[in-house]
DSSP file (Angstrom, degrees, kcal/mol; ACC not computed):
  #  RESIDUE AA STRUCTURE BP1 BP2  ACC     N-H-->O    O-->H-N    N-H-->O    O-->H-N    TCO  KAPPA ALPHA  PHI   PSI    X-CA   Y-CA   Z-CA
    1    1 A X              0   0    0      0, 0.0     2,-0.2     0, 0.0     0, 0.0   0.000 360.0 360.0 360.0 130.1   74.0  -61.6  167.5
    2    2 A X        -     0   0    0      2,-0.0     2,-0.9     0, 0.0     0, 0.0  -0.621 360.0-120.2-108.9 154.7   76.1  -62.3  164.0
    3    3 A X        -     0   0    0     -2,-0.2     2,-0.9     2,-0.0     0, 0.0  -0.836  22.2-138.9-103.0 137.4   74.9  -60.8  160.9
    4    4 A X        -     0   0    0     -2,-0.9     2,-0.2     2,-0.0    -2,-0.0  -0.755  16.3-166.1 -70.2  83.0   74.1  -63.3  158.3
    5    5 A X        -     0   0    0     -2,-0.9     2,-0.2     1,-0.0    -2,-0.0  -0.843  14.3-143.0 -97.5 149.0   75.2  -62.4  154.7
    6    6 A X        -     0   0    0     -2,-0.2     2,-0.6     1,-0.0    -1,-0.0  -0.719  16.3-120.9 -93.8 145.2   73.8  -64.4  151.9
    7    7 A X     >  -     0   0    0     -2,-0.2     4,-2.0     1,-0.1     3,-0.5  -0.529  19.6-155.7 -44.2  95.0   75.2  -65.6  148.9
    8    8 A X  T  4 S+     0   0    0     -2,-0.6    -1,-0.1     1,-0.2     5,-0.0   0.162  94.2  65.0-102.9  57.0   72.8  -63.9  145.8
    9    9 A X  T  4 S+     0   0    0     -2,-0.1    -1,-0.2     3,-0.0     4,-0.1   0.588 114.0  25.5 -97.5 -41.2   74.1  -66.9  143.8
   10   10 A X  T  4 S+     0   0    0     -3,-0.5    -2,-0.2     2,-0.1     2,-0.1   0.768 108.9  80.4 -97.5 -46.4   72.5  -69.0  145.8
   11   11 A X  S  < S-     0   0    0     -4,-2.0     2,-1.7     1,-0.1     3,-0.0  -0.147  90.3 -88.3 -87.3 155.1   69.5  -67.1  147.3
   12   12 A X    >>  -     0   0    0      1,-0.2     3,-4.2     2,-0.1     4,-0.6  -0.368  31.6-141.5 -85.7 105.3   66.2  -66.4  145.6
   13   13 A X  T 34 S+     0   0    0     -2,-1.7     3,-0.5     1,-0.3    -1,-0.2   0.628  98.8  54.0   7.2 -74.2   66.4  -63.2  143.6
   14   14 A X  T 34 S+     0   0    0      1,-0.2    -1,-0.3     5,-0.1     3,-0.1   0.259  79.6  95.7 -52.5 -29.7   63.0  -62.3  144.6
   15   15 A X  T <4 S-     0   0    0     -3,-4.2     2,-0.4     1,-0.2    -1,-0.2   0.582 101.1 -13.0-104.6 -18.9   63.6  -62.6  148.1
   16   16 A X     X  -     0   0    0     -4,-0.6     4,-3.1    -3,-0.5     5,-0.3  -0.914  62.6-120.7 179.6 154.8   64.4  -58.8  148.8
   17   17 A X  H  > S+     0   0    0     -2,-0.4     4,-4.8     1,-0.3     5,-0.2   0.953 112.5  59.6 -78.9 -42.4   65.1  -56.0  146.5
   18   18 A X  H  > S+     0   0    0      1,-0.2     4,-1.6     2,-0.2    -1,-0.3   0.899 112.0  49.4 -58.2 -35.2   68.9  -55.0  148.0
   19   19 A X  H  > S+     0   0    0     -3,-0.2     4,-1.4     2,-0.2    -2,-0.3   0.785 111.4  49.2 -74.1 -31.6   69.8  -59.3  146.8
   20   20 A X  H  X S+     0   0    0     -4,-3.1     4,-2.5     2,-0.2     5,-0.2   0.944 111.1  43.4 -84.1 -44.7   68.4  -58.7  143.8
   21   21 A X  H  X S+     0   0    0     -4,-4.8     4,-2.2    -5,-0.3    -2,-0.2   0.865 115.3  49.4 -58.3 -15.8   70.3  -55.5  143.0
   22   22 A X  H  X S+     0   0    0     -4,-1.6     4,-2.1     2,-0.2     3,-0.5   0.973 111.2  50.5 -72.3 -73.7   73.7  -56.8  144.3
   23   23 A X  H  < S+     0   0    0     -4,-1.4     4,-0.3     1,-0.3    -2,-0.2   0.683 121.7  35.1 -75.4  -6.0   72.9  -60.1  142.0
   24   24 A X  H >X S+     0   0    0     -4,-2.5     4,-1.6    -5,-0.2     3,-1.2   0.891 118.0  49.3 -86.7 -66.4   72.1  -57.4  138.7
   25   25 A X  H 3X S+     0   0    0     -4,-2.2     4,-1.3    -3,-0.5    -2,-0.2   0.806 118.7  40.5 -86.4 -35.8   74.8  -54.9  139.7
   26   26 A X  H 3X S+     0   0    0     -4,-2.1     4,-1.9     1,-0.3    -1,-0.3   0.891 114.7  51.7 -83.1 -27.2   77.5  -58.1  140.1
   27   27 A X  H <4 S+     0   0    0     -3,-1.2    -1,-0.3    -4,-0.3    -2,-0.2   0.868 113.3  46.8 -51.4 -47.2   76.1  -59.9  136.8
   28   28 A X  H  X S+     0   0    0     -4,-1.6     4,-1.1     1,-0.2    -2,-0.2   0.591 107.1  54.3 -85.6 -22.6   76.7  -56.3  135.2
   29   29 A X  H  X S+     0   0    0     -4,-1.3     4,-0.9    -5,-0.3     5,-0.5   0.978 114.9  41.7 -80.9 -53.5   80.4  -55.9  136.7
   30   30 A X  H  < S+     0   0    0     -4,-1.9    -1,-0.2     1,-0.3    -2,-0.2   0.290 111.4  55.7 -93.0  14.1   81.5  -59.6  135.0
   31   31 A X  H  > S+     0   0    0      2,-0.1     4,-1.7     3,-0.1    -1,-0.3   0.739 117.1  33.5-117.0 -52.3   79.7  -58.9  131.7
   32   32 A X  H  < S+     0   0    0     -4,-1.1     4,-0.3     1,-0.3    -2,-0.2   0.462 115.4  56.7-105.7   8.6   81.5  -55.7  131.1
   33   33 A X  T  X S+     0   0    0     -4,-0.9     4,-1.5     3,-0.1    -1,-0.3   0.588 104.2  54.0 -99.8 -15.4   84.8  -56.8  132.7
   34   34 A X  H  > S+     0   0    0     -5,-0.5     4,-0.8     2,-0.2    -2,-0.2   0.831 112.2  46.1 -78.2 -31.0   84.8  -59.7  130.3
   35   35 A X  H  < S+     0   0    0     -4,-1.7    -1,-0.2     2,-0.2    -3,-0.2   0.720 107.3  55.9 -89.7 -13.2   84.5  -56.9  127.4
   36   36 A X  H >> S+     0   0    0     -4,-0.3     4,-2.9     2,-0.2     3,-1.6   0.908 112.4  43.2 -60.3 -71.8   87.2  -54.7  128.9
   37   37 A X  H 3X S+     0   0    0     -4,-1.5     4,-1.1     1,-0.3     5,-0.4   0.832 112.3  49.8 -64.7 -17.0   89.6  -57.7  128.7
   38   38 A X  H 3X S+     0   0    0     -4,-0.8     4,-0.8     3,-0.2    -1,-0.3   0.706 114.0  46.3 -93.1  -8.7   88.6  -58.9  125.3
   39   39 A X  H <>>S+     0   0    0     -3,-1.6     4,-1.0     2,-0.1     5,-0.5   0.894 111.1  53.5 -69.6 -54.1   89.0  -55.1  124.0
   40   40 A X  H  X5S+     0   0    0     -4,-2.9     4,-3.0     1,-0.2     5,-0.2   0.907 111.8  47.3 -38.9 -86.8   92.6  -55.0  126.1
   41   41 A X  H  X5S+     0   0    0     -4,-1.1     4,-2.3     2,-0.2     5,-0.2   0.879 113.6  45.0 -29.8 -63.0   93.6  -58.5  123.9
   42   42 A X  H >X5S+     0   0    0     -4,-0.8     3,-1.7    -5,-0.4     4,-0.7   0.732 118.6  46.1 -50.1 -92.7   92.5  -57.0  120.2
   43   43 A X  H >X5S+     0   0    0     -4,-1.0     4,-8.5     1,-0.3     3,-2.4   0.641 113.9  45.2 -18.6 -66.7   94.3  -53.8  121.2
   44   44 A X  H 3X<S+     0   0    0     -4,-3.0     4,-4.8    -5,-0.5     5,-0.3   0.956 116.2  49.0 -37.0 -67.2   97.5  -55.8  122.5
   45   45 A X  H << S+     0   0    0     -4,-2.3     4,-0.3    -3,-1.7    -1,-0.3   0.515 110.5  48.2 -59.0  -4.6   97.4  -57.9  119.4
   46   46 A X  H <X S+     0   0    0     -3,-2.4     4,-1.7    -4,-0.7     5,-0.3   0.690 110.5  53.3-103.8 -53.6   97.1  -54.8  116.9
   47   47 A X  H  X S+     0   0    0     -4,-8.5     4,-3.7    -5,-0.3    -2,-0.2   0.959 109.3  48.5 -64.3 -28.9  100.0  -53.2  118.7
   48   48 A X  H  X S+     0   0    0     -4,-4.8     4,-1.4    -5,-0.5     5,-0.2   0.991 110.9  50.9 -57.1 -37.2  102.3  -56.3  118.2
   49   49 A X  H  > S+     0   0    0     -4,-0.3     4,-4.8    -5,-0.3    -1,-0.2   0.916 113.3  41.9 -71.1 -26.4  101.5  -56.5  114.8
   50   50 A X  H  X S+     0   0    0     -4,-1.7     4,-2.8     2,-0.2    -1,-0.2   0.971 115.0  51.9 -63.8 -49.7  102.3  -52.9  114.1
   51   51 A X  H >X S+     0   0    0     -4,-3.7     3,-2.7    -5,-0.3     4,-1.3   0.837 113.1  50.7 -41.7 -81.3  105.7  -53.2  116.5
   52   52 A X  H 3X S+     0   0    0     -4,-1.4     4,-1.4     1,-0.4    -1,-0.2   0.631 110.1  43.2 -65.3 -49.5  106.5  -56.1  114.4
   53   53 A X  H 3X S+     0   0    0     -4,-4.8     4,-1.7    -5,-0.2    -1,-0.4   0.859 112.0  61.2 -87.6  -2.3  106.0  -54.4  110.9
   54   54 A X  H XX S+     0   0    0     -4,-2.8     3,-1.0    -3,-2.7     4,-1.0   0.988 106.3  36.8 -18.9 -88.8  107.8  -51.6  112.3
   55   55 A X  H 3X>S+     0   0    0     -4,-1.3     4,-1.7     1,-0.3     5,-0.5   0.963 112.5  61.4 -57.5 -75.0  111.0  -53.2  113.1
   56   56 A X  H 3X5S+     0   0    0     -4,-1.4     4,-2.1     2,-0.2    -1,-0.3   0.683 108.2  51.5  -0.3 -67.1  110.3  -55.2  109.7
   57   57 A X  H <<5S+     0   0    0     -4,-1.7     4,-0.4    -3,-1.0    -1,-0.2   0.824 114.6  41.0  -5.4 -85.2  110.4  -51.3  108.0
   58   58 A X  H  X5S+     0   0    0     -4,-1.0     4,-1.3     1,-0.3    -1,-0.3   0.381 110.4  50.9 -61.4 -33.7  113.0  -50.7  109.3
   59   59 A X  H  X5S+     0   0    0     -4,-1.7     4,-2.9     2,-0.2    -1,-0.3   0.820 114.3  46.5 -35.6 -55.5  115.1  -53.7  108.9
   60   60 A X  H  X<S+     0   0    0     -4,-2.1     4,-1.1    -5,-0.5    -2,-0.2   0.822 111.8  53.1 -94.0 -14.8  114.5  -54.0  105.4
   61   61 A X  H  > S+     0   0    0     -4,-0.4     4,-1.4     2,-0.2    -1,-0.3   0.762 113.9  51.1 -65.4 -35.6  115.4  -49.5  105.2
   62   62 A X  H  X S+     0   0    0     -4,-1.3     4,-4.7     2,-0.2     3,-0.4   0.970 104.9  53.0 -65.2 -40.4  118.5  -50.8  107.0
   63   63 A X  H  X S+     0   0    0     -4,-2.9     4,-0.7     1,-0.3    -2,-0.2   0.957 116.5  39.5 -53.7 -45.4  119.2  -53.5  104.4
   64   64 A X  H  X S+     0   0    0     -4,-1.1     4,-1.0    -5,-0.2    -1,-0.3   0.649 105.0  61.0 -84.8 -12.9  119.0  -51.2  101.8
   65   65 A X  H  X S+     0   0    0     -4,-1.4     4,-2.1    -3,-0.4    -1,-0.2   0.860 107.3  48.0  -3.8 -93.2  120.7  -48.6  103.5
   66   66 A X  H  < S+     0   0    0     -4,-4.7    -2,-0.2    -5,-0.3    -3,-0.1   0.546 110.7  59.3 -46.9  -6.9  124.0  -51.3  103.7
   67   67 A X  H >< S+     0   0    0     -4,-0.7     3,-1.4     2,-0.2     4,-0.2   0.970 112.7  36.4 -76.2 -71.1  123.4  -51.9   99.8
   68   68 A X  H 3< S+     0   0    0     -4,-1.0    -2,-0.2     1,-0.3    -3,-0.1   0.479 115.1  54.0 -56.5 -43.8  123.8  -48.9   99.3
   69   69 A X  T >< S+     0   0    0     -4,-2.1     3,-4.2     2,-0.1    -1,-0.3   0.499  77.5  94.7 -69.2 -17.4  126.5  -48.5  101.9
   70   70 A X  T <  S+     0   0    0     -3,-1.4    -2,-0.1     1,-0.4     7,-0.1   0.928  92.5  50.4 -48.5 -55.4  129.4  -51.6  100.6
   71   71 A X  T 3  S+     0   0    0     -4,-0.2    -1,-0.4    -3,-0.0    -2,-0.1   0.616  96.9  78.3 -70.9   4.7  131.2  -49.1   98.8
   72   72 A X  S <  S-     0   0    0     -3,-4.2     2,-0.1     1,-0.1    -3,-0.0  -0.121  92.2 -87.1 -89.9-154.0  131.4  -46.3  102.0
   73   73 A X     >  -     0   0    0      1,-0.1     4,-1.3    31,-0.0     3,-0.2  -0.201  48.5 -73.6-114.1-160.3  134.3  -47.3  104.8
   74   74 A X  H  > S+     0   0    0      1,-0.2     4,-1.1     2,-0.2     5,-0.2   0.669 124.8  52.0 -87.3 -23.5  134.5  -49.3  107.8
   75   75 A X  H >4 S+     0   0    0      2,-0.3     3,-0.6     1,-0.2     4,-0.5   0.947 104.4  53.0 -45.9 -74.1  132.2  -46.7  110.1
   76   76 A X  H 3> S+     0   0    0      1,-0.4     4,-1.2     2,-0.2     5,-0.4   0.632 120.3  38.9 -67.4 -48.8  129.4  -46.4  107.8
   77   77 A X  H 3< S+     0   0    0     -4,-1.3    23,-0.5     2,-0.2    -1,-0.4   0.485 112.0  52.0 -91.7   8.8  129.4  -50.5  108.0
   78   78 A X  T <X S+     0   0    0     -4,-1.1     4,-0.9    -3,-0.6    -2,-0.2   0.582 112.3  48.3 -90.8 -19.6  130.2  -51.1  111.4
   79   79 A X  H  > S+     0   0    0     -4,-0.5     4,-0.9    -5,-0.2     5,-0.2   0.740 111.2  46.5-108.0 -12.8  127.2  -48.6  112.3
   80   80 A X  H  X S+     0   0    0     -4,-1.2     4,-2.7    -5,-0.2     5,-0.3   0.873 114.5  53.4 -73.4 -38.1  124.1  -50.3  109.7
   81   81 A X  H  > S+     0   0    0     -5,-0.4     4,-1.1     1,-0.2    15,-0.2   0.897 110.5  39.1 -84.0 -19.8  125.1  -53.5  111.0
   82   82 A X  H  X S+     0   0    0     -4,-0.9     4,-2.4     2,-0.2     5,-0.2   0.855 117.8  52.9 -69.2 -38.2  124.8  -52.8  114.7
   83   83 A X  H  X S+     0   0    0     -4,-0.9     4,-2.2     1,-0.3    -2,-0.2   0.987 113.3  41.0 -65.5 -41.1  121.8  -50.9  114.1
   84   84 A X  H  X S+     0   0    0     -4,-2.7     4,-1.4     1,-0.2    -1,-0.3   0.819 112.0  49.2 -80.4 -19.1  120.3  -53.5  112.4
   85   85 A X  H  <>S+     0   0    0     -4,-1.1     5,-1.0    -5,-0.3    -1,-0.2   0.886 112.7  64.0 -80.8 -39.2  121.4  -56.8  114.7
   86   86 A X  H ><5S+     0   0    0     -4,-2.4     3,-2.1     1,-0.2    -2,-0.2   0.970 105.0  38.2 -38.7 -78.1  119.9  -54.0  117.5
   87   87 A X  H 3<5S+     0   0    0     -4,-2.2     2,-0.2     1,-0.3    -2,-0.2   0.756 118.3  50.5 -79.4 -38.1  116.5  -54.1  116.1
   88   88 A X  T 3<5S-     0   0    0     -4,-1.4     2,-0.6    -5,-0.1    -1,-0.3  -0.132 116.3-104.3 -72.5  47.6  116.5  -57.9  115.4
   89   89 A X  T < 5S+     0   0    0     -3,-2.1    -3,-0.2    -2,-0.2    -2,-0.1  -0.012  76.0 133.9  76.9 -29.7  117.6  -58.9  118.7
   90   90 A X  S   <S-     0   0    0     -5,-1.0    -1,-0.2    -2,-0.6     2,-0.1   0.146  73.2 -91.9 -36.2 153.4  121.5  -59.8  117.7
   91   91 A X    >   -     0   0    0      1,-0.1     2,-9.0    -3,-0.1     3,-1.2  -0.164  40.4-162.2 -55.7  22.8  124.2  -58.7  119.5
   92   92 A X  T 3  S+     0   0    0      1,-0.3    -6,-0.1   -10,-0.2    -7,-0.1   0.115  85.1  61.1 -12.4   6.1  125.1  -55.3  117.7
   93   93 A X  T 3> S+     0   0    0     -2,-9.0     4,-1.0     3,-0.1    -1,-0.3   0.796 100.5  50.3 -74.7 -55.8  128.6  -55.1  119.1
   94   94 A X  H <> S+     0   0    0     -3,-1.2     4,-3.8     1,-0.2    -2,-0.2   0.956 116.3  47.9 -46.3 -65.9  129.5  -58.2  117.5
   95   95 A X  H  > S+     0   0    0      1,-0.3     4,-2.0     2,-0.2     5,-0.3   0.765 101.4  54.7 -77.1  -8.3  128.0  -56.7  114.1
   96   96 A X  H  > S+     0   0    0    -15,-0.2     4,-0.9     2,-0.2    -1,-0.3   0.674 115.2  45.1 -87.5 -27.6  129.4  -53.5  113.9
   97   97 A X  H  < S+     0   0    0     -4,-1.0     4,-0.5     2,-0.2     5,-0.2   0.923 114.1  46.6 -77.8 -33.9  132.6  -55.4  114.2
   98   98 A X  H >X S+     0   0    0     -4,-3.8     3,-5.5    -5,-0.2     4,-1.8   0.940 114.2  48.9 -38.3 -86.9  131.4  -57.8  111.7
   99   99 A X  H 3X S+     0   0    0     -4,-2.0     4,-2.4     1,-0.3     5,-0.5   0.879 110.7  54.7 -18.3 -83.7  130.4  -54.6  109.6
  100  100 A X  H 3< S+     0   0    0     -4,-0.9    -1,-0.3   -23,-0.5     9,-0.3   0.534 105.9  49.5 -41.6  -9.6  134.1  -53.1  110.3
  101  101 A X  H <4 S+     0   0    0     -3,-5.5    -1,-0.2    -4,-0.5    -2,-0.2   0.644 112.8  42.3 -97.5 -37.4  135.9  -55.8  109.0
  102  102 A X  H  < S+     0   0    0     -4,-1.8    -2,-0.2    -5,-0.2    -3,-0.1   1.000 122.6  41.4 -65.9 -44.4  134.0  -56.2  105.7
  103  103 A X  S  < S+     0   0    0     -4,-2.4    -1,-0.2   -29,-0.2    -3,-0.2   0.649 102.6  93.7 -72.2  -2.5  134.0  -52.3  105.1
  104  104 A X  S    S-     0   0    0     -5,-0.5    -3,-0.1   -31,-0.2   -31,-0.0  -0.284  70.2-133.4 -87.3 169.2  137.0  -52.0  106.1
  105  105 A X        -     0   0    0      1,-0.1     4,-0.5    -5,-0.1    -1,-0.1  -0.013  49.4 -85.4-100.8-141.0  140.6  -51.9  104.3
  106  106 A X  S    S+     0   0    0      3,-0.1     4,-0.8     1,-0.1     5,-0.1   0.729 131.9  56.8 -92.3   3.3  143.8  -53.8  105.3
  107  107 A X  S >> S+     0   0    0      2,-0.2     4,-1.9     3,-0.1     3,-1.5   0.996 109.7  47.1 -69.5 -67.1  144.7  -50.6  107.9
  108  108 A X  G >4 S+     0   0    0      1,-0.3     3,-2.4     2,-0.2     2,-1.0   0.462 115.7  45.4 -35.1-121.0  141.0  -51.3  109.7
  109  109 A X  G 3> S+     0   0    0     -4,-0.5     4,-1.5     1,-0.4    -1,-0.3   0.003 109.9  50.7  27.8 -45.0  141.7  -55.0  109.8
  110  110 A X  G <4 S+     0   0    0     -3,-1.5     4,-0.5    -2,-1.0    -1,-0.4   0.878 112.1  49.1 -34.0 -74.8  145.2  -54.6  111.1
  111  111 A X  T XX S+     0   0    0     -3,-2.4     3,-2.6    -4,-1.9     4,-1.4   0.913 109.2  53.6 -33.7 -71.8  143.7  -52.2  113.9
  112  112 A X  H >> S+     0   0    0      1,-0.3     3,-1.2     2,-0.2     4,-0.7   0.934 111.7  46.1 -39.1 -67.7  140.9  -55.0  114.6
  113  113 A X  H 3< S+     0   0    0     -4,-1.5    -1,-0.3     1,-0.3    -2,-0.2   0.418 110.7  53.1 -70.7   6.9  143.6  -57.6  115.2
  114  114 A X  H <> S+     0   0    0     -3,-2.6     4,-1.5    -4,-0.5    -1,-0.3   0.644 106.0  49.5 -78.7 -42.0  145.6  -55.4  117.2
  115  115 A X  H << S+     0   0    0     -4,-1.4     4,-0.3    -3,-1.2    -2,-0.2   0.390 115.4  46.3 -95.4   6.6  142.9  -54.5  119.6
  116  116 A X  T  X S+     0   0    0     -4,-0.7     4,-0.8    -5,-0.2    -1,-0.3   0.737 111.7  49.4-127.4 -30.5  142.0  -58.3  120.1
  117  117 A X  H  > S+     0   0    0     -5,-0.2     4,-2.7    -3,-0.2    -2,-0.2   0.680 115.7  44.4 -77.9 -26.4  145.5  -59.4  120.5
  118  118 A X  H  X S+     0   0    0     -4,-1.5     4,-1.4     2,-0.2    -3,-0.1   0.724 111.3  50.2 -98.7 -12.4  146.1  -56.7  123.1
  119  119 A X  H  > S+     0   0    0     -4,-0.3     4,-1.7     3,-0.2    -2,-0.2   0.696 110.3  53.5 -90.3 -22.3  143.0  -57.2  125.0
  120  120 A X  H  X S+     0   0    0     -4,-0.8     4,-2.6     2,-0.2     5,-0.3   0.960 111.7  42.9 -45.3 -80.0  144.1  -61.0  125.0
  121  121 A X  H  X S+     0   0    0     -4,-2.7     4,-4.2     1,-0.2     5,-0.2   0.958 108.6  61.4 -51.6 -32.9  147.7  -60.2  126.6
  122  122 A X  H  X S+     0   0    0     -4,-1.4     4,-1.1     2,-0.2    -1,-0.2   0.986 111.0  39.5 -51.7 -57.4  145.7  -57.6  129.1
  123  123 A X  H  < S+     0   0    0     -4,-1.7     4,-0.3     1,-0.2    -1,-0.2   0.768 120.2  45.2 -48.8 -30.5  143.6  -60.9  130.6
  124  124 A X  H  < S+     0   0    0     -4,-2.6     4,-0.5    -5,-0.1     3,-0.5   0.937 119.2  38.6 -92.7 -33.8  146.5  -63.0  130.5
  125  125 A X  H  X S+     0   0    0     -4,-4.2     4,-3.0    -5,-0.3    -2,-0.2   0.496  94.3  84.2 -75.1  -8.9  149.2  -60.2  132.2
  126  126 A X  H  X S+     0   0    0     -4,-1.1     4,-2.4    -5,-0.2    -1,-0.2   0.826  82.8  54.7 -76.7 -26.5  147.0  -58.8  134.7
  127  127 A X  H >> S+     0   0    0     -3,-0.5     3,-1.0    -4,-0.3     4,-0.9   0.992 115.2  40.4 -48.5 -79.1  147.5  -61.2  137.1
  128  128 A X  H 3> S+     0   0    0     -4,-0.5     4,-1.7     1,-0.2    -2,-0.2   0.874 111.6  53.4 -32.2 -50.5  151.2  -60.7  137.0
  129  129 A X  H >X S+     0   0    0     -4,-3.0     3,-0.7     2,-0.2     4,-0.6   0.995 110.4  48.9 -55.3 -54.1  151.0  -57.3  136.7
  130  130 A X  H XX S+     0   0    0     -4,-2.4     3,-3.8    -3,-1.0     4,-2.2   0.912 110.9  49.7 -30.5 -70.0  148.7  -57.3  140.0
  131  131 A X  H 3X S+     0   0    0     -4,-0.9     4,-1.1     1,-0.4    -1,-0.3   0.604 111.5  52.1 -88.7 -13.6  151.2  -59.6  142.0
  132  132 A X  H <X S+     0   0    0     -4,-1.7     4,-0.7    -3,-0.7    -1,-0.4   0.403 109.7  45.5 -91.3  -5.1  154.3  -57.2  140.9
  133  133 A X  H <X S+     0   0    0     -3,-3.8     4,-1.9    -4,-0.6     5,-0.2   0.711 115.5  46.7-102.1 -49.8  152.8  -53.9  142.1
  134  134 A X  H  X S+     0   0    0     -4,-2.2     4,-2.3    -5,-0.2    -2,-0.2   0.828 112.1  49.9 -65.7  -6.3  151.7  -55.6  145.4
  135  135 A X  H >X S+     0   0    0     -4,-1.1     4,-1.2     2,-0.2     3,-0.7   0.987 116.9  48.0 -64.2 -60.6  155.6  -57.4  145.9
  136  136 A X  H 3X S+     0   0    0     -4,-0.7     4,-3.2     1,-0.3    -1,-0.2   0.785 112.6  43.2 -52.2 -35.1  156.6  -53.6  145.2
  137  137 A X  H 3X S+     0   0    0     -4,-1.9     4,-3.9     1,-0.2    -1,-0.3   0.939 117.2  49.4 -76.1 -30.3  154.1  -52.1  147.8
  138  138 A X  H <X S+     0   0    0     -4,-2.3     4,-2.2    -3,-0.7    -1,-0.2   0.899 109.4  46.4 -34.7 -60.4  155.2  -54.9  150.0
  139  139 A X  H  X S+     0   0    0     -4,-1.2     4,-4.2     2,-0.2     5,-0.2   0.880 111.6  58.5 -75.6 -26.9  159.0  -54.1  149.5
  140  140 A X  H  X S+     0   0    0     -4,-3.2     4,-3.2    -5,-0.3    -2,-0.2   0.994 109.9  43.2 -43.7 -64.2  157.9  -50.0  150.1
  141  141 A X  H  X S+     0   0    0     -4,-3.9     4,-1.3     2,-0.2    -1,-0.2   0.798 108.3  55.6 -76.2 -15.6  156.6  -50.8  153.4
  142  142 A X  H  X S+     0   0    0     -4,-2.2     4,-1.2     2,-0.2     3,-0.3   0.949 122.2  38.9 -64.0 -46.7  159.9  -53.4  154.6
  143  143 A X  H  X S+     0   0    0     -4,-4.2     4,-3.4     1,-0.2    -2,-0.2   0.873 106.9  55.3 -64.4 -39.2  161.8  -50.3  153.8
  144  144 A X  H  < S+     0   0    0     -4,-3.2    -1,-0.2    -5,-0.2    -2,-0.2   0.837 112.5  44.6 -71.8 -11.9  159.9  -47.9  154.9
  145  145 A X  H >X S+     0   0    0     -4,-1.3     4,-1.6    -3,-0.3     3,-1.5   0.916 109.5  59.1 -73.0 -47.2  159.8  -49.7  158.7
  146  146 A X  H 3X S+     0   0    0     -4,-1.2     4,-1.2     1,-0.4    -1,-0.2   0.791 104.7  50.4 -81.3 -48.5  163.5  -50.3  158.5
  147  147 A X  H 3< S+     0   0    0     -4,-3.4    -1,-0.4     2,-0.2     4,-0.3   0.102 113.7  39.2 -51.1  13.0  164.0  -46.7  158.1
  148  148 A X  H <4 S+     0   0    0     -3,-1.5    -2,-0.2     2,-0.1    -1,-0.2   0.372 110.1  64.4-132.3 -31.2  162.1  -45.5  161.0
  149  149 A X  H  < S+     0   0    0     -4,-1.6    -2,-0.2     2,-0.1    -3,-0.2   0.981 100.9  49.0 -54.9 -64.6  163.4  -48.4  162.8
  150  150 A X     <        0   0    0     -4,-1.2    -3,-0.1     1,-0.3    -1,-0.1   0.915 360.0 360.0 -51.3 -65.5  167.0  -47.0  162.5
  151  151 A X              0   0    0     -4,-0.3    -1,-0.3     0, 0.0    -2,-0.1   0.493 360.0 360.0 -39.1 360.0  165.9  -43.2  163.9
């Protein structure tokens, strides 16, 4: 013997009191999950806008902040302009170096183009450098066998 379950979309309300409370109780679930999710959406859409004038705030406290800032040194602009390429999405490495070249004098600037010329020769030497410590470890161990060889 199989139990039958009916559909109480399909089935006549009326027909027995447990199909008609499932077809209220399920009526009642989709009415007030449908008002859950359109509360969830406002809410969501109120918190972007706030996030949004947030960082805006703040952005535009940063701008003024770096106005305020030209005449300080290369720090003081290398760290408003990362903060601020942070909070619009930029790359904030890139602008606090930006930032460090304008606030900076010709010693900063000097510095900068030292530390990019030497990390240049580092990529290009490293290879070499590599293949000259392993020839050396190479020629360590031909020696050290030769000597052990002899004893």
């Amino acid at each position: 013997m199989t139990a039958h379950h009916a559909d109480p979309a399909t089935t006549d309300s009326t027909a027995s009191p447990g199909a008609a409370f499932r077809h209220v109780l399920s009526t009642a679930l989709e009415f007030a999950a449908a008002k859950v999710s359109q509360k969830i959406d406002a809410l969501g859409g109120k918190l972007t806008g706030v996030a949004e004038s947030t960082v805006e705030a703040a952005s535009s406290g940063l701008a003024d902040v770096a106005e305020g800032v030209t005449g300080g040194g290369a720090k003081q602009q290398a760290a408003v302009s990362g903060v601020q390429a942070g909070l619009q999405g930029k790359n904030p490495v890139w602008a606090a170096v930006k930032g460090a070249w304008s606030g900076g004098g010709s010693k900063v600037k000097a510095a900068i183009v030292a530390a990019v010329v030497a990390l240049v020769l580092l990529a290009v030497l490293s290879p070499v450098l590599l293949l000259v410590l392993l020839l050396g470890l190479l020629i360590a161990v031909a020696v050290a066998k030769v000597r052990s060889a002899k004893r």
